[in-house]
C-alpha positions as CSV (number, residue, x, y, z in Angstrom):
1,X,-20.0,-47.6,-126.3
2,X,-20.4,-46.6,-129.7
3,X,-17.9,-45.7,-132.3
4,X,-18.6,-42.6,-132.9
5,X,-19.2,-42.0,-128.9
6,X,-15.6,-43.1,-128.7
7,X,-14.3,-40.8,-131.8
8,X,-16.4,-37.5,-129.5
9,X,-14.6,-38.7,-126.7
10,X,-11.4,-38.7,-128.7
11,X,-12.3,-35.3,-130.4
12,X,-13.2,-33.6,-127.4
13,X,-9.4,-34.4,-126.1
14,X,-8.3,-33.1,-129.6
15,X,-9.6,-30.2,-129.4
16,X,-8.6,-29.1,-125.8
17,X,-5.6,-28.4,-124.1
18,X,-5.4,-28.7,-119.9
19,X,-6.3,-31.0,-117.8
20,X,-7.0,-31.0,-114.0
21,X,-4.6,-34.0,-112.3
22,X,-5.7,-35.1,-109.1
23,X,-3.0,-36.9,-106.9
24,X,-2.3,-38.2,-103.9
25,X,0.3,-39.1,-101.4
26,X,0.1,-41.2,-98.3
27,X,-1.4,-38.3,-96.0
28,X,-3.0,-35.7,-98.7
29,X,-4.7,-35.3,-102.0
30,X,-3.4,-32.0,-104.6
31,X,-5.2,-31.5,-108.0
32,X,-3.2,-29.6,-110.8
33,X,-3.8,-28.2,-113.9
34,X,-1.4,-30.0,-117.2
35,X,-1.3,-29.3,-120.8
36,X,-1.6,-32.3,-122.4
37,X,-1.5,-33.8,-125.4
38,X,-3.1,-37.4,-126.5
39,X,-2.1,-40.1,-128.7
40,X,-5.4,-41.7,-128.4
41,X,-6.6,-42.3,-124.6
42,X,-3.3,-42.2,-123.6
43,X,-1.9,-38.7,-122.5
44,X,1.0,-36.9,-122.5
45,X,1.8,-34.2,-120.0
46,X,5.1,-32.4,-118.8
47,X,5.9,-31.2,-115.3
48,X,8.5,-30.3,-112.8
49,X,10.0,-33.5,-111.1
50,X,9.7,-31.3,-108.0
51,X,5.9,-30.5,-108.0
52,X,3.4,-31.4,-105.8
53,X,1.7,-33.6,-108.3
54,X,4.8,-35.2,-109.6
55,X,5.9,-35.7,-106.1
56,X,2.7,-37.5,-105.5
57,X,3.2,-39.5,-108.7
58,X,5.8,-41.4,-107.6
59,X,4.5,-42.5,-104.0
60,X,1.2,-43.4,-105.8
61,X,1.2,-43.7,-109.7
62,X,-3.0,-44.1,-109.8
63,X,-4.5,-40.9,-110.4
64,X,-7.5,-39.2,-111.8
65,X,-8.2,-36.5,-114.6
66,X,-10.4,-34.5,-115.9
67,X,-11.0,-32.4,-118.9
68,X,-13.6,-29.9,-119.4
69,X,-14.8,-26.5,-120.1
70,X,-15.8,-23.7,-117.8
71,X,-19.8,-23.5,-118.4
72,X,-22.4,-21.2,-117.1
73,X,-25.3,-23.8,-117.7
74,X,-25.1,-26.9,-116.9
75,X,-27.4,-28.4,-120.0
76,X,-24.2,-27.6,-121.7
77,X,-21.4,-29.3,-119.4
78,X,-19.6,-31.7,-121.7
79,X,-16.0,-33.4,-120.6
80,X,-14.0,-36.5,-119.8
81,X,-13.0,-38.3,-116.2
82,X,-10.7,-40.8,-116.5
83,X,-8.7,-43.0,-114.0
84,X,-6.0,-44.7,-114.5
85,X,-1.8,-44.8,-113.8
86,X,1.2,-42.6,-114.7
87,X,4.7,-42.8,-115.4
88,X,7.6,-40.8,-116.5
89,X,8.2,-41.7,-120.4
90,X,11.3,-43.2,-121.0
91,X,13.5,-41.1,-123.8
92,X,12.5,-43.2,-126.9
93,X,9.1,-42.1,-126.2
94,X,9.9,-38.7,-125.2
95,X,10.9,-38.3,-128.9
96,X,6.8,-39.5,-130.0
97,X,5.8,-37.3,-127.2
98,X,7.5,-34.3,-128.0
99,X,6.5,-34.9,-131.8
100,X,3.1,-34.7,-131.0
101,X,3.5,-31.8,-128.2
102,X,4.8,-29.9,-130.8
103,X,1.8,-30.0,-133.3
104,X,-0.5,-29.2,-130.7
105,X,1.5,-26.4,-129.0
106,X,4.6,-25.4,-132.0
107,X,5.7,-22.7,-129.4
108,X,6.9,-25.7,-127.5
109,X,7.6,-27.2,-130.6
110,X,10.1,-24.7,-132.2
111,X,12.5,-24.2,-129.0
112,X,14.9,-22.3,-131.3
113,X,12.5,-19.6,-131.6
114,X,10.5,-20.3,-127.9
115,X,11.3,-17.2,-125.4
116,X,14.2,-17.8,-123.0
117,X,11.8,-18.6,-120.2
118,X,10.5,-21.2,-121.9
119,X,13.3,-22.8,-123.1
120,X,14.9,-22.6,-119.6
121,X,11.5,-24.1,-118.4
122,X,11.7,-27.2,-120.7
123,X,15.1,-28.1,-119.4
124,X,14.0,-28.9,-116.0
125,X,10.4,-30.6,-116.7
126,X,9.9,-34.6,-117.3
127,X,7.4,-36.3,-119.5
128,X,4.7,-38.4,-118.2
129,X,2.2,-40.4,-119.7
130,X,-0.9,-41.3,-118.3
131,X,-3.0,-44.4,-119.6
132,X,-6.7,-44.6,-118.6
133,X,-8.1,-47.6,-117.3
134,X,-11.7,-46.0,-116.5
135,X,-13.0,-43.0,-118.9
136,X,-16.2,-41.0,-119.3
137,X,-17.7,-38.7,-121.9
138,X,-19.8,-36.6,-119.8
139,X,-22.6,-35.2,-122.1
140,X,-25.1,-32.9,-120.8
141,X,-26.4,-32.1,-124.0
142,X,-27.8,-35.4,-123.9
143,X,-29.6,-35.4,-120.6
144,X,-28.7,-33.9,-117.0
145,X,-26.0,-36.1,-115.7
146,X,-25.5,-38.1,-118.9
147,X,-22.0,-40.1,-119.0
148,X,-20.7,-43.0,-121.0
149,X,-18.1,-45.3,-119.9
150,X,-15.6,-45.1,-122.9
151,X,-13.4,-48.5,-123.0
152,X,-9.8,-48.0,-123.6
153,X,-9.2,-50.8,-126.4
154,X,-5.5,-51.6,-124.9
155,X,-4.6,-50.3,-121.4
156,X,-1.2,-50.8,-122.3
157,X,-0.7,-49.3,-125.6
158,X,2.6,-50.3,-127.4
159,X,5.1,-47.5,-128.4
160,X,5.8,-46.9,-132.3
161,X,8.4,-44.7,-132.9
């Protein structure tokens, strides 16, 4: 892949906000819909240690994602699938995560100022991150059914705080 098909894929996570987790457990699969927030390829998400999904995430850490828009023609479809693993962020990387969380959504952000639901929400949710190993730019635009396997430069990407 290109650079500049890597910096679109990389744009088009900029610029959007949720994405559809699909996990599994030893008897069922659950998909759920995250906000997110990426440093790179490598996402952050919060949830409830209790959910479904997070449940899931700790019987079986590989899961799949996806990020796209809801399109009434499909010339138009554009979005990202990714596979790869997850993990609950240990707390010198929940400070990065939160950091960046907070530029993307400052409601979060600004706690001081958030609504008392969401304060009360944030104290019972864990941080996660989610490293691709797989990822495609889907790209209708460019042809019906067009994708491009985007390569991750470092699965593992180290922490800078």
């Amino acid at each position: 892949m290109s650079a500049s098909q890597s910096e679109r894929a990389l744009a088009y996570l900029h610029r959007h906000n949720v994405m559809t987790l699909a996990t599994c457990d030893r008897d069922s699969v659950w998909a759920a819909a995250v906000f997110y927030v990426n440093d790179g390829f490598t996402l952050y998400f919060l949830s409830s240690p209790s959910s479904r999904h997070a449940l899931n995430m700790t019987q079986q850490p590989r899961v799949a994602a996806t990020v796209h828009e809801d399109y009434a023609d499909w010339r138009e479809i554009k979005g990202v699938q990714l596979e790869g693993t997850v993990c609950e962020i240990p707390p010198r990387e929940e400070k990065r995560a939160r950091a960046l969380y907070a530029e993307k959504f400052p409601l979060v952000g600004t706690l001081a100022q958030a609504p008392s639901a969401i304060v009360k929400a944030m104290a019972r949710v864990r941080w996660y991150r989610l490293v691709p190993e797989h990822l495609h730019f889907i790209d209708n635009s460019a042809g019906f059914g067009h994708r491009t396997e985007v390569r991750c430069a470092d699965p593992h990407p180290t922490f800078r705080e």
